[in-house]
C-alpha positions in Angstrom: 0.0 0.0 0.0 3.0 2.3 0.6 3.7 5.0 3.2 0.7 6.3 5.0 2.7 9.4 7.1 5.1 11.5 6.0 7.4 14.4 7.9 6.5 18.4 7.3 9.1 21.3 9.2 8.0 24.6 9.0 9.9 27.3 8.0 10.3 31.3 8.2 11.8 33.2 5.5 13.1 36.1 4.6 13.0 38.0 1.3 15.4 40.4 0.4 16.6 41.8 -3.4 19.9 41.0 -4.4 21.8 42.1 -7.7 18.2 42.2 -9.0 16.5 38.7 -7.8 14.5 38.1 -4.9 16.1 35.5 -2.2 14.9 33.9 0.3 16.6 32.9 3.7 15.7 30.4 6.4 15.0 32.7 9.5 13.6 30.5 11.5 13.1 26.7 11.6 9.7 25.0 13.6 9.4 21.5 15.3 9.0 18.8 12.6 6.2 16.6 12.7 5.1 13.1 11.1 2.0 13.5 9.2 -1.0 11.5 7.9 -0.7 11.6 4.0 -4.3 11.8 3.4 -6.3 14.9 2.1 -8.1 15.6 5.5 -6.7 19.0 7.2 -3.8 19.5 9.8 -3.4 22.1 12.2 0.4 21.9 12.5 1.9 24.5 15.4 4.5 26.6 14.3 6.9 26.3 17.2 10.3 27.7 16.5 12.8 25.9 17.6 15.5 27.9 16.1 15.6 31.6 14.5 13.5 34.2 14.3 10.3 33.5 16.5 8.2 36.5 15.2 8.4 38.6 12.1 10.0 42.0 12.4 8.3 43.5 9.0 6.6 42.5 6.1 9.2 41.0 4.2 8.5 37.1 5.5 7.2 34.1 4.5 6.7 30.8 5.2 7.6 27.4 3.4 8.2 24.2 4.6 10.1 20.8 3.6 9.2 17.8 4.2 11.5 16.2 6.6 12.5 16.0 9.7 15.5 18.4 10.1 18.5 18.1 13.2 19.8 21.7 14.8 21.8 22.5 11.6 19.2 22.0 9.6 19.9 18.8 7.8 17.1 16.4 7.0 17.1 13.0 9.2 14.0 11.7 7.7 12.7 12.6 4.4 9.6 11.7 3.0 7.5 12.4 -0.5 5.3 15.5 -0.2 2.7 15.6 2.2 0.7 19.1 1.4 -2.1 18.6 -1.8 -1.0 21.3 -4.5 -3.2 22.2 -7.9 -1.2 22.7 -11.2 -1.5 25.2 -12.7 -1.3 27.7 -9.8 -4.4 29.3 -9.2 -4.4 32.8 -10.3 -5.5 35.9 -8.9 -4.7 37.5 -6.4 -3.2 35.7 -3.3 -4.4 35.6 0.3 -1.2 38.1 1.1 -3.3 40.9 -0.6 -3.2 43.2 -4.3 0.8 42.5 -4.9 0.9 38.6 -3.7 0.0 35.2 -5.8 -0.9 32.2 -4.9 2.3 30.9 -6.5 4.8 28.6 -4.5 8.2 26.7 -5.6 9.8 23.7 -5.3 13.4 23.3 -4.9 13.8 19.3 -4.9 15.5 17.5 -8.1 18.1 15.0 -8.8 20.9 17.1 -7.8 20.1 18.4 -4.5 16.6 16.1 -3.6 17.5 16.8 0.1 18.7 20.7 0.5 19.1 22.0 3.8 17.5 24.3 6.0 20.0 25.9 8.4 19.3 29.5 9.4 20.7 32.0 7.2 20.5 29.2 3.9 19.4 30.7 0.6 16.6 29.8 -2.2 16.3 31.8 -5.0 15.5 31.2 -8.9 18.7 33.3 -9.8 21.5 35.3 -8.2 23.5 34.1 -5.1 21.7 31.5 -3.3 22.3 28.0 -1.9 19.3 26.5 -3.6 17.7 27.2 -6.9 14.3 26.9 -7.4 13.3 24.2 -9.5 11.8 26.5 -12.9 8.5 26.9 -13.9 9.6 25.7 -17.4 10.4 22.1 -15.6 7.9 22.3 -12.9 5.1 24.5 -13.2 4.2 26.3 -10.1 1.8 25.0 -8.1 -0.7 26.4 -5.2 -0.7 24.0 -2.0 -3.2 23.8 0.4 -1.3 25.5 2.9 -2.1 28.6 5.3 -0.5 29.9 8.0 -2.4 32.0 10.4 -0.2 33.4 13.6 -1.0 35.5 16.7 1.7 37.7 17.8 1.7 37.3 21.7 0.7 40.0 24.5 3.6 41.8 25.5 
């Protein structure tokens, strides 16, 4: 029948420009967690075990890969995705508001199937990063059926 679970770590990123592309770096890594692979929803907790624990302006998102990572970020366990996706992307607008989509990016392929996730490593799909996205052109991009909703805490 195959595997029934699989292994999901959230992650926190940072965008910044550089020489003209966008990159992205790990600020902040969550708790992994072994997953059902089914299509039912999961309310997966976002707790940071590393990084950046809330974001300090409006240039963050938030990915994930699915593994289970050590404190470096190096995956332990791996698994085959675990989050639904629809191909093409939807299009519109995306739930960030008027300047988002609902676009999202895979970095896995034969040359790096495991990349890490240590804070401060890069994704990109140009200019000086650690991991290149895999290219629409190869793999279209995709909208998963993934939210993240956060509460900053009381001070």
């Amino acid at each position: 029948m195959g595997n029934t679970t699989g292994y999901i770590t959230p992650l926190l990123f940072e965008y910044t420009s550089v020489d003209g592309y966008t990159v992205y770096s790990v600020a902040g890594v969550g708790k992994g967690f072994e997953v059902e692979l089914n299509s039912a929803p999961h309310k997966i907790p976002f707790d940071v075990i590393v990084g950046t624990k809330v974001p300090t302006s409006g240039n963050f998102t938030f990915g994930y890969i699915n593994a289970l990572v050590n404190s470096s970020g190096a995956p332990v366990e791996v698994s085959p995705g675990s989050i639904d996706f629809d191909v093409p992307a939807d299009t519109g607008q995306g739930v960030g508001g008027a300047a988002t989509t609902n676009d999202w990016a895979a970095t896995a392929n034969l040359a790096t199937p495991n990349p890490t996730v240590g804070l401060g490593t890069t994704y990109g799909y140009g200019g000086p990063v650690d991991f290149t996205f895999v290219p629409p052109s190869v793999t279209p991009s995709r909208t998963y059926s993934a939210q993240a909703i956060g509460a900053i805490p009381a001070q």
